[in-house]
C-alpha positions in Angstrom: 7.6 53.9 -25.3 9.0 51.0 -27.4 11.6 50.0 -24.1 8.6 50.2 -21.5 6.6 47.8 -23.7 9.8 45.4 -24.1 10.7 45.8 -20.7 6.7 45.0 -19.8 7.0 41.7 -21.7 10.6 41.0 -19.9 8.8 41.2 -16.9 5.9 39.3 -17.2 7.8 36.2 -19.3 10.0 36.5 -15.9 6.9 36.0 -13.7 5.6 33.6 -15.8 8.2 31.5 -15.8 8.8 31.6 -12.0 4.7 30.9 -11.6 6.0 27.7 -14.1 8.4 26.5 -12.2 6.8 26.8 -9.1 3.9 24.9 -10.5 6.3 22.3 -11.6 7.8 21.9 -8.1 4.8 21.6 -6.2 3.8 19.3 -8.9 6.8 17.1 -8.1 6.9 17.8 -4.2 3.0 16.7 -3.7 3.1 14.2 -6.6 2.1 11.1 -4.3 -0.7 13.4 -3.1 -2.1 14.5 -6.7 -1.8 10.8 -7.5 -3.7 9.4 -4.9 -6.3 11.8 -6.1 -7.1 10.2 -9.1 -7.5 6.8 -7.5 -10.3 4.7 -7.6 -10.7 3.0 -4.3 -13.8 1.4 -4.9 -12.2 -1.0 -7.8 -12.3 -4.1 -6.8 -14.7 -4.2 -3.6 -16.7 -7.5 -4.3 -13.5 -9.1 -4.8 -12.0 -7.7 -2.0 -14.8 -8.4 0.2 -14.7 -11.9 -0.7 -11.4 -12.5 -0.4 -10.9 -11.0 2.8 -13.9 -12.5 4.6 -12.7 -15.8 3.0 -9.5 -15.4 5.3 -11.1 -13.7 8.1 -10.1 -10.2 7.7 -11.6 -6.7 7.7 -11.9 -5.5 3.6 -11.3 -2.1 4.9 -7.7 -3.3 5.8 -7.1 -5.1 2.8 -8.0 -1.7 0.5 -5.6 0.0 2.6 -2.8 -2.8 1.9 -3.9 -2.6 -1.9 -4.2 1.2 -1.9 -0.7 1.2 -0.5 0.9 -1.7 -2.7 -0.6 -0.4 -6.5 -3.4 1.7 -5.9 -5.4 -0.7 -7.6 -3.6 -1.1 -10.4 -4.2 -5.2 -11.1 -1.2 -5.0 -13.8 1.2 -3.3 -11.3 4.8 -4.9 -10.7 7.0 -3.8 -8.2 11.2 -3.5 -7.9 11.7 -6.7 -6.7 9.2 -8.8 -9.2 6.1 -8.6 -7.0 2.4 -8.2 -8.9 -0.7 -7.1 -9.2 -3.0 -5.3 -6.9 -1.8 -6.9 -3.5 1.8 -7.2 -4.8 2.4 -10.8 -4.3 5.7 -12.2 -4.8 5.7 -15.3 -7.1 9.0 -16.7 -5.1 7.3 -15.8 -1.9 3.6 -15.3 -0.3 2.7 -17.7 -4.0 5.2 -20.3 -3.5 4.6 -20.4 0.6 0.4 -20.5 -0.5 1.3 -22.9 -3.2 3.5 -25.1 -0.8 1.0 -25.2 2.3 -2.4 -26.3 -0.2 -0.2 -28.6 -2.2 -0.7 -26.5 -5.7 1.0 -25.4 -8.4 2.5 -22.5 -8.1 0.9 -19.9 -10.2 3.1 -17.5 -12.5 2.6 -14.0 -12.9 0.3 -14.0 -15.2 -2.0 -15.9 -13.3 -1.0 -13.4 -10.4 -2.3 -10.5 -12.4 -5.4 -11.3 -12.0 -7.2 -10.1 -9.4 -8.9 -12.9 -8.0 -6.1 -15.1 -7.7 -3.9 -12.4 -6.7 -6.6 -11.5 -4.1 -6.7 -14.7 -2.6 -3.3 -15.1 -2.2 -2.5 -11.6 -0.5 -5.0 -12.2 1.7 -4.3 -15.7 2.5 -0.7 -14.5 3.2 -2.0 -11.3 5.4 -3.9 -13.2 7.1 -1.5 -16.2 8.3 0.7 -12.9 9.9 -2.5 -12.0 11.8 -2.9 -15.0 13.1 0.6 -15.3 14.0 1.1 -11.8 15.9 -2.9 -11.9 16.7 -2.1 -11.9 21.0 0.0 -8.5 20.1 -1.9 -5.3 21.1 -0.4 -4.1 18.0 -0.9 -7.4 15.7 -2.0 -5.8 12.7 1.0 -3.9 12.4 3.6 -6.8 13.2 1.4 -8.3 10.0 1.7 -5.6 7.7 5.4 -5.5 8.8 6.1 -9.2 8.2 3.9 -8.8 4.6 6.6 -6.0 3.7 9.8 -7.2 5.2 9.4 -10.5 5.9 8.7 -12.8 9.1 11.9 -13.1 10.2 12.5 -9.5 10.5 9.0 -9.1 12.0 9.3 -11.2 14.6 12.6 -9.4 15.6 10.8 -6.3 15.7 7.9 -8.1 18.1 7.6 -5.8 21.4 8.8 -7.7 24.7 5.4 -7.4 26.0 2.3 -7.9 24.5 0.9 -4.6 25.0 3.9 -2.8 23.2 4.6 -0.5 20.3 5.4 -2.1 17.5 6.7 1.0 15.1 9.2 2.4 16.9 10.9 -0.9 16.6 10.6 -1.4 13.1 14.2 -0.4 11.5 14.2 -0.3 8.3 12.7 3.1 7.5 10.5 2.1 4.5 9.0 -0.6 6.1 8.2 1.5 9.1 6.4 4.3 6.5 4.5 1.6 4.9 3.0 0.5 8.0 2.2 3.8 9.3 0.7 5.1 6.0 -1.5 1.8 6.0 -2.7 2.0 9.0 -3.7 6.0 8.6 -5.5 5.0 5.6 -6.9 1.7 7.7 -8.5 4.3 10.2 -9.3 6.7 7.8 -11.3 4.4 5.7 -13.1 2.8 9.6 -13.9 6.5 10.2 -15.4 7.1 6.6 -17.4 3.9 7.2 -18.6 5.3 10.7 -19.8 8.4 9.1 -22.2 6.9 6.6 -23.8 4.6 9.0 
């Protein structure tokens, strides 16, 4: 009797283990997923509505840039220094934005706020969609160009203006990021749609 009840406990501290570790690993494989959950996409939508009308964009693009870049986190900071909600690179879109108005350039803590960081992003988004705007496919050369650069956008710009623009991305991140973007992008047009 003693060996059946042992035996009973083997087995279910087997089965709860397993049920663990497969909790675990979905955990881990769906972690973006479970993240996103949890994210307030709303944060932010004067400011973003501002910003983006300021430079002529749609807001619902700019969330999806945002959602993409640091899910709203204003204090986020990327691998390669960029910060804040839009991700803005002080030795980059700030320095270009600073260069062109004949500013200062602002430092990163000035870049973690949301405003400025705002109206920077969005000031440097929108100069790539007015660059790539006669592409059937601007908006992704933009996004492409806000990730990887100009000059690799423009060597990913289709021979004719009608063209796909995401097959001819190469680098493989960049080419997610745009993607993911523009799902979101469509998703959030669709939501929009729906309460109307």
């Amino acid at each position: 009797m003693m060996r059946l009840k042992r035996r009973g406990t083997i087995l279910l501290l087997r089965w709860t283990g397993i049920v663990l570790l497969a909790l675990v690993l979905a955990a881990f494989w769906f972690r973006e997923e479970l993240r996103d959950c949890v994210v307030d996409d709303t944060r932010f939508a004067p400011e973003i509505a501002a910003a983006a009308r300021r430079n002529g964009l749609d807001p619902l693009l700019v969330r999806s840039v945002i959602f993409q870049e640091s899910r709203f986190d204003p204090f986020a900071r990327g691998r390669a220094g960029e910060v804040g909600l839009m991700q803005v690179l002080p030795s980059g879109a700030a320095a270009e934005w600073a260069r062109v108005n004949g500013k200062p350039a602002p430092d990163v803590t000035e870049l973690l706020n949301p405003e400025t960081n705002l109206k920077i992003g969005c000031w440097y988004l929108a100069r790539g969609m007015r660059r790539y705007a006669k592409y059937r496919q601007g908006a992704e050369l933009a996004l492409a160009r806000y990730n990887a650069g100009e000059s690799r956008a423009d060597k990913w710009k289709p021979a004719k203006f009608d063209g796909d623009v995401i097959d001819r991305i190469r680098i493989a991140s960049t080419k997610r990021y745009v993607t993911k973007i523009m799902e979101r992008y469509r998703n959030y047009l669709e939501e929009e749609r729906r309460q109307q």
